[in-house]
DRENDO-1510 file (C-alpha; in Angstrom, 1 decimal, always signed):
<recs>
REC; n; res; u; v; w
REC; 1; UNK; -39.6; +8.0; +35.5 .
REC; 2; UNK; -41.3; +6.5; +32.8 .
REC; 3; UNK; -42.0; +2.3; +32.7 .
REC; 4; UNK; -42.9; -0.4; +30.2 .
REC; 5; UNK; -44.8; +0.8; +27.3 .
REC; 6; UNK; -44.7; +4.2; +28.1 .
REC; 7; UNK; -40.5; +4.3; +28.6 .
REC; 8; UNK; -40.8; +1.9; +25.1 .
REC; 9; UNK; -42.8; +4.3; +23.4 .
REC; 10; UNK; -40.4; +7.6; +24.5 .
REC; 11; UNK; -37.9; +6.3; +22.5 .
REC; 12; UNK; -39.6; +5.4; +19.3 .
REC; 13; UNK; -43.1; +6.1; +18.9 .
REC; 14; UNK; -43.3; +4.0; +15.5 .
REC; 15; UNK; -42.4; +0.5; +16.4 .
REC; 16; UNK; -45.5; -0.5; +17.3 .
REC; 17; UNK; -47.4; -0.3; +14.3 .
REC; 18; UNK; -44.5; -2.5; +12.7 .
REC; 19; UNK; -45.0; -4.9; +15.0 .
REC; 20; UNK; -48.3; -5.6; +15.1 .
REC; 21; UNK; -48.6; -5.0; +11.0 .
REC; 22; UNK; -50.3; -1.7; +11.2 .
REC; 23; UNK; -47.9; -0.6; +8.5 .
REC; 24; UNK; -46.3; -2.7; +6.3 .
REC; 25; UNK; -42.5; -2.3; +5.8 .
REC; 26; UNK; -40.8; -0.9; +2.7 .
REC; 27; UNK; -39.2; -3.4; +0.3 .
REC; 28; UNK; -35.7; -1.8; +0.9 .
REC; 29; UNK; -34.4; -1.1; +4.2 .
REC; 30; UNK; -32.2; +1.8; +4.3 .
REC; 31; UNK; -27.9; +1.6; +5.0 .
REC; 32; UNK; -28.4; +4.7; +7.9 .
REC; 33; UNK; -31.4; +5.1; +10.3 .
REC; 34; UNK; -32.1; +8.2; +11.9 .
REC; 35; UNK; -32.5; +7.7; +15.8 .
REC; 36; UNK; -35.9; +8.1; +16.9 .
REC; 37; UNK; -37.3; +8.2; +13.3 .
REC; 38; UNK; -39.7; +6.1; +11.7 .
REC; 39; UNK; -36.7; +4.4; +9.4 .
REC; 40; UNK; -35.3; +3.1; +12.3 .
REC; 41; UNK; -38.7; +1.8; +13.9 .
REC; 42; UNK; -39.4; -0.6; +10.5 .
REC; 43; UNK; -35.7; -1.7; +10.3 .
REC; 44; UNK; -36.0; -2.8; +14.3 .
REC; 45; UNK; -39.3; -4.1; +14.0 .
REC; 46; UNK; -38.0; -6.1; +10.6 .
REC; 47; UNK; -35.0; -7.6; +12.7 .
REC; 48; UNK; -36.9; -8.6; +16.1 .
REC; 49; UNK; -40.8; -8.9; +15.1 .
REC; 50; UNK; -40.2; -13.2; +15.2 .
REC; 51; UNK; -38.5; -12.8; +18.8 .
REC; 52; UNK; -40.9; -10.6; +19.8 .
REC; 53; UNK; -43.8; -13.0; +18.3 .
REC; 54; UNK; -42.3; -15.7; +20.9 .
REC; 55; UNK; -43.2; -14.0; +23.8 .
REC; 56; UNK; -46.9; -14.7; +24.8 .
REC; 57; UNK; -48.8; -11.1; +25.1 .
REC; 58; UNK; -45.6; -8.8; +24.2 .
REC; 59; UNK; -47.5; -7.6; +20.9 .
REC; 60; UNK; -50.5; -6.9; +22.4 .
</recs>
């Protein structure tokens, strides 16, 4: 059983690097995501990147 990071990064390997402004997000965000795909990483990270900027160490 995987924890933390490792169960995070299981189900989308490309969220991180939205996150933390590795890669920058598109100026349209797609109507469909495909699970698991990179479209649906930048349109998650786009939606929660301020909550996750609240927490103290969670981008890090």
């Amino acid at each position: 059983m995987m924890h933390g990071k490792q169960a995070a990064l299981g189900f989308n390997k490309y969220v991180p690097d939205y996150l933390t402004g590795k890669k920058a997000f598109p100026d349209i965000l797609p109507d469909r995501i495909t699970m698991g795909g990179e479209d649906e990483a930048y349109c998650y990270a786009w939606r929660y990147r301020k909550s996750w900027g609240k927490v103290p160490g969670a981008i890090s």
